[in-house]
Structures are given as structure tokens and as C-alpha cells.
N, C-alpha and C positions, 0 to 999 in steps of 0.2 A: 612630343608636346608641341602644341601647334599655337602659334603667336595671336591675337588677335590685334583688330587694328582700333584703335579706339577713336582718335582723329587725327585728319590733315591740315597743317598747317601752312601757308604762304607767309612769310617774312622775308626780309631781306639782310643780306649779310651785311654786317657791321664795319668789315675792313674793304669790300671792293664793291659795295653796294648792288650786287648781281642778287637776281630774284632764288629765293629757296622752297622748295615744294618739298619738306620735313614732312615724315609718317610718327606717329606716335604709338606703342601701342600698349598693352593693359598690363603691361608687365614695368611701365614706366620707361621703354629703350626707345631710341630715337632714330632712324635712318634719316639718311642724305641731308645731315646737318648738324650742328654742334653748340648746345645753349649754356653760357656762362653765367647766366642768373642776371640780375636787373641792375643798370646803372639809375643812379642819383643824378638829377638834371638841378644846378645851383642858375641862378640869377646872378648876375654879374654885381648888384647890390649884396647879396646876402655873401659873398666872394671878401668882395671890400670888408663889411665888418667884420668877416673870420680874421683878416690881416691884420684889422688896426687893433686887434684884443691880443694880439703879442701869445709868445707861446711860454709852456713850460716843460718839463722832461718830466718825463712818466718812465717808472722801472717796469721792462715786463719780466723779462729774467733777471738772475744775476750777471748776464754777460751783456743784456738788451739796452741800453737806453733810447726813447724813441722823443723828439720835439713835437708835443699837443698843441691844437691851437687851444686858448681859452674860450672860443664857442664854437658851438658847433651849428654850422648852418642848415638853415630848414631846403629841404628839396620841396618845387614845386611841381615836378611829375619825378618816372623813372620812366627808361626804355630799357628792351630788353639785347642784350647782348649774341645773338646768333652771328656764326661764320659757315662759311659754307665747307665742301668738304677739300677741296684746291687749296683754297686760306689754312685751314685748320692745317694740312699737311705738309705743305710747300710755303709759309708765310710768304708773306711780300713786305719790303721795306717802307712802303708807302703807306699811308692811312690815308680815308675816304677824308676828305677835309671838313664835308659835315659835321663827321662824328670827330673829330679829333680832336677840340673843345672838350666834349662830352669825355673822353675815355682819359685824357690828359690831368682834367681835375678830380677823378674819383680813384686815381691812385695815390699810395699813402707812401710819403718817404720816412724810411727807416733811417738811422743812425747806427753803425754799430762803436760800442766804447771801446776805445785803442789801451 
């Protein structure tokens, strides 16, 4: 069974900023790159009022508690997340400092209850 190519893509990796020339093809599989779906891009405004609305603990299991904020901020774009295939397999300790803003505030701290 013979792959087809559906298109090629040029983006740029997210952790060392090196160019990526990604294949796609019709079967949804991806060569010479690796896509973690879209980051949330916040304004430093809509950051402030998630903080000053204080949080509250939300159960998601019986073993989970996690601290919510009370709003939830509006994104005014997203980017998408590509690594190349070096990053994806050998990470590096370093993040690009553009993106380290971006990838910093769209991670969720968990809590776990003791």
C-alpha cells in the first residue's frame, strides 16, 4: 500500500527555532516533524484579570484536586506547536525565548491532595 502525499509544509520548530520542511500525507502521518496541536496566545491584560479573580479547587477525581482560576481568559490568536525531529528526540534544556512566554502560560498546574 503506497502512501500518498497530500501536502508540504514549511514551519518552524517551536523549541530551537530551525526551519522544518514536514510531508503530510492522506493517511494523516507526518514525516520530518512532530505537531502538538495549537497553543493559546493571552495578552498580558487578560493574564492580570485571570489573577486578581482569585481561584477555587475543582475535584476531578477522588484522588485529584486541582486550583481553577475564576475566569478564564479570552486568547487573541493561537500558534501552532511543531518540534523538529533532534528536539523531539534528544530534547534540549533551553527554550527559544520567543516562544517561552507562549509555552510557560498555557501549561496547567495540577495539585495533587496529600
Amino acid at each position: 500500500m503506497k502512501q500518498k502525499i497530500k501536502k508540504r509544509l514549511d514551519r518552524k520548530c517551536t523549541v530551537c527555532g530551525n526551519a522544518i520542511r514536514a510531508v503530510v500525507y492522506t493517511n494523516r502521518k507526518i514525516r520530518s516533524g512532530h505537531y502538538f496541536g495549537k497553543i493559546r496566545l493571552y495578552r498580558e491584560s487578560e493574564l492580570k484579570k485571570m489573577q486578581r479573580s482569585g481561584t477555587h479547587k475543582s475535584k476531578i477525581n477522588k484522588d485529584w484536586i486541582a486550583d481553577v482560576y475564576n475566569y478564564d481568559p479570552k486568547p487573541y490568536a493561537h500558534a501552532e506547536h511543531w518540534e523538529c525531529p533532534s528536539c523531539y528526540w534528544r530534547p534540549k534544556t533551553k527554550v527559544n525565548p520567543l516562544n517561552k512566554d507562549a509555552l510557560r502560560f498555557t501549561t496547567k498546574k495540577i495539585k495533587r491532595k496529600q
